[in-house]
Every structure is written in C-alpha cells, then in structure tokens.
C-alpha positions as CSV (number, residue, x, y, z in Angstrom):
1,X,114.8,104.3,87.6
2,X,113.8,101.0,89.0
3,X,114.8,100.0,92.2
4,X,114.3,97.3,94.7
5,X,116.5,96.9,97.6
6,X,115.8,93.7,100.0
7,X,116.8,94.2,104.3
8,X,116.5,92.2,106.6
9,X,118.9,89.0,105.9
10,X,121.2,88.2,108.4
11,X,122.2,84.6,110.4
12,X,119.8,82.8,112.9
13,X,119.6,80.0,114.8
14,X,117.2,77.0,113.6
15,X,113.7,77.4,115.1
16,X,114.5,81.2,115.3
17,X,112.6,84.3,113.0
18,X,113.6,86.6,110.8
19,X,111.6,89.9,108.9
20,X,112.9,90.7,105.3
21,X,112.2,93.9,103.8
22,X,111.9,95.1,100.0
23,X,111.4,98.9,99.2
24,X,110.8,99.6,95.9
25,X,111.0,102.9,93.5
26,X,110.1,103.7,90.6
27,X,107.3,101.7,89.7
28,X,103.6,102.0,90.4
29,X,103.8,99.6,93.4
30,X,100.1,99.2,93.8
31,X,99.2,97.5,90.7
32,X,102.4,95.1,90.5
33,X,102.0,91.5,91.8
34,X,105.2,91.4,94.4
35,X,107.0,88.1,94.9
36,X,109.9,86.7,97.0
37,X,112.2,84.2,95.5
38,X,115.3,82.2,97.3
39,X,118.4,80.3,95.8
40,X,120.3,78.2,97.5
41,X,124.2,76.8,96.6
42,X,123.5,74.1,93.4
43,X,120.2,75.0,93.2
44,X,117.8,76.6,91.2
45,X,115.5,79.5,91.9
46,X,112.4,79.0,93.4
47,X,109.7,80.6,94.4
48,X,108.5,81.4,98.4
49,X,105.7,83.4,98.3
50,X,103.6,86.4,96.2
51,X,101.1,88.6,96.5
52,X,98.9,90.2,93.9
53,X,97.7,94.0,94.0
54,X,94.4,92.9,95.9
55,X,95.8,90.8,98.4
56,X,95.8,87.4,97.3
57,X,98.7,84.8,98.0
58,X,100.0,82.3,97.6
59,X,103.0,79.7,98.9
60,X,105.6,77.1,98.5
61,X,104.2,74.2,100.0
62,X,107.3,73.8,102.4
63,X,106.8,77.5,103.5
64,X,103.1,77.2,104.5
65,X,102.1,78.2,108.0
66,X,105.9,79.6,108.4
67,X,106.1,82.2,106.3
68,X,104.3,85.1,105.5
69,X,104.1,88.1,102.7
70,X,102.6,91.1,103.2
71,X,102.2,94.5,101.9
72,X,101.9,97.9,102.4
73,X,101.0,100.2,99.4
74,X,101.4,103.2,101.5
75,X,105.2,102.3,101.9
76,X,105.6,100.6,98.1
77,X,107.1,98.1,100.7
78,X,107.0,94.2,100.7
79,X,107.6,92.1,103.9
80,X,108.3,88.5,104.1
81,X,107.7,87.4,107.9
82,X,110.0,83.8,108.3
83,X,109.4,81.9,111.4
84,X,110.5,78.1,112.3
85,X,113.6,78.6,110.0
86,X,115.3,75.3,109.1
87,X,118.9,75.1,108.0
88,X,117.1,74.0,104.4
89,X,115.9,77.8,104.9
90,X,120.0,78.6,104.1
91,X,119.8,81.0,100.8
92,X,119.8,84.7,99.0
93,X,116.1,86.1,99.0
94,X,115.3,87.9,95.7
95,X,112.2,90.3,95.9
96,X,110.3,90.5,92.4
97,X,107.6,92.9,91.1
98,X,105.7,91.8,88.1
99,X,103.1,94.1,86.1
100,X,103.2,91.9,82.5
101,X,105.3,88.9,81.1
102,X,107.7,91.8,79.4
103,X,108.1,93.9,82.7
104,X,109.7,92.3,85.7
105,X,111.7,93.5,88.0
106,X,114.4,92.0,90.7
107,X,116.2,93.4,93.8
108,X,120.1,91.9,94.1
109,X,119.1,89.9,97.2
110,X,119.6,89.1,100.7
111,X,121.5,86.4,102.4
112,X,119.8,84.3,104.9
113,X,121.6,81.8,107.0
114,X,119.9,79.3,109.4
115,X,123.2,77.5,111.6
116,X,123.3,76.8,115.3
C-alpha cells in the first residue's frame, strides 16, 4: 500500500519559516523523482520544487533562493525547507513521487498559511 503523508503545515507570519515533511511507504523511494506541489483558493496546481533520485532540482522561479527540497533515502523522507514566506505563499502543499508517466503518486496535503 502506497502512502505519502505530508507534516509540517501550519500558520506563520510573513517573513517567517516553515519545514514540511513527506514520509512515504510502500514504494522504492530511492529511484522515484519526489516533488512538492501547492494550490491555492481559484487556482490551479502548480509546481514548487522536485528532486530526482540523484540529486538534481529544480524550482518555480518565484521560489528560488527561498525554498529548498531535500532528501533523505535512508528515511524514504522528502523535506521542503520555506523561508521568506509571503502571504502569496497561502496554500495546501501536495508531496508527489513519480517513477513513470503511468505511476504517480500524491499525499492528501498540507495547509500552509502566511497572515500577520
């Protein structure tokens, strides 16, 4: 059974940092590209950041030199480090692993909310 389960979400002022989480089961974590995903209120789904089985990523150009994904294959564990939040920031973050076009996978999210 496939599972991804995203921590970390919670409320934080603008300027301020949060750490998400995604653990994952059930899947061969190491050779699945991992991705984090947001959607906001009217808006459609859009990608943050991913990061291949080797190491490679890449980012959203609004999220460049605030956020960063990471992983740790020993953990089958996906981070995504947020600093400088804006209140554009304001949405659910999905966490997605992707071996082929026919096999992806997506954890039911986490809410982030950047308010003063």
């Amino acid at each position: 059974q496939v599972q991804l389960v995203e921590s970390g979400g919670g409320l934080v002022q603008p300027g301020g940092s949060l750490r998400l989480s995604c653990a994952t089961s059930g899947i061969l974590f190491t050779i699945y590209a991992m991705a984090w995903y947001r959607q906001a209120p009217g808006k459609q789904r859009e990608l943050v950041a991913l990061i291949t089985y080797s190491g490679s990523t890449n980012y959203a150009d609004s999220m460049k030199g605030r956020f960063t994904i990471s992983r740790d294959n020993a953990k089958n564990t996906v981070y995504l480090q947020m600093n400088s939040l804006k209140p554009e920031d304001t949405a659910v973050y999905y966490c997605n692993a992707q071996r082929t076009l026919r096999e992806s996978f997506w954890g039911r999210g986490t809410q982030v909310t950047v308010s003063s």
